[in-house]
C-alpha positions as CSV (number, residue, x, y, z in Angstrom):
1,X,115.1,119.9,49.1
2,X,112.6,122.0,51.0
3,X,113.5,125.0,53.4
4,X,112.8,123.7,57.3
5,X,110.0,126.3,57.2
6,X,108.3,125.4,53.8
7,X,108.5,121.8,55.1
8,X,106.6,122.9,58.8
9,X,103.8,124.7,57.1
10,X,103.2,122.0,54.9
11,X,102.8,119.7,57.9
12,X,100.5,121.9,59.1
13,X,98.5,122.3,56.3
14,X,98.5,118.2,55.6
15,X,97.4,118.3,59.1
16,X,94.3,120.6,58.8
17,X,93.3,118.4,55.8
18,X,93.6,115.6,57.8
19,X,91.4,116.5,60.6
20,X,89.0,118.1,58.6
21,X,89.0,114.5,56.6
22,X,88.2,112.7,59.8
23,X,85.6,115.3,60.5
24,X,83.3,115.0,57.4
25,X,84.2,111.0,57.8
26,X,82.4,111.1,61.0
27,X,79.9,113.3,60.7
28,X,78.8,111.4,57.7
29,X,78.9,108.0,59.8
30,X,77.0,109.9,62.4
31,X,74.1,111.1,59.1
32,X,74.4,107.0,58.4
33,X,73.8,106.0,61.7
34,X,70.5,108.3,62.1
35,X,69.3,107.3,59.1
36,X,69.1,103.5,59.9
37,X,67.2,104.5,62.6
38,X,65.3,106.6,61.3
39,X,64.2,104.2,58.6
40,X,63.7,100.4,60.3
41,X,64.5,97.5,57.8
42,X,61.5,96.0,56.6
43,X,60.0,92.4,58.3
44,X,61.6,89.9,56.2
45,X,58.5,87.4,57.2
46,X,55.7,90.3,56.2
């Protein structure tokens, strides 16, 4: 079994991981989101 200590710096690193996850996640929903605006659909009609 893992030492108390071992176990909190892995939590912590797991953590950092984590948050950096959610941080590229977003900022690459954010890149998606500019990009449909910046490039309308075309007029289905036209």
């Amino acid at each position: 079994m893992e030492k108390p200590d071992r176990k909190a710096t892995r939590e912590e690193r797991l953590a950092a991981q984590l948050r950096a996850n959610l941080r590229r996640r977003k900022a690459q929903a954010r890149q998606q989101t500019d990009s449909d605006v910046v490039l309308p659909k075309p007029d289905p009609g036209g």
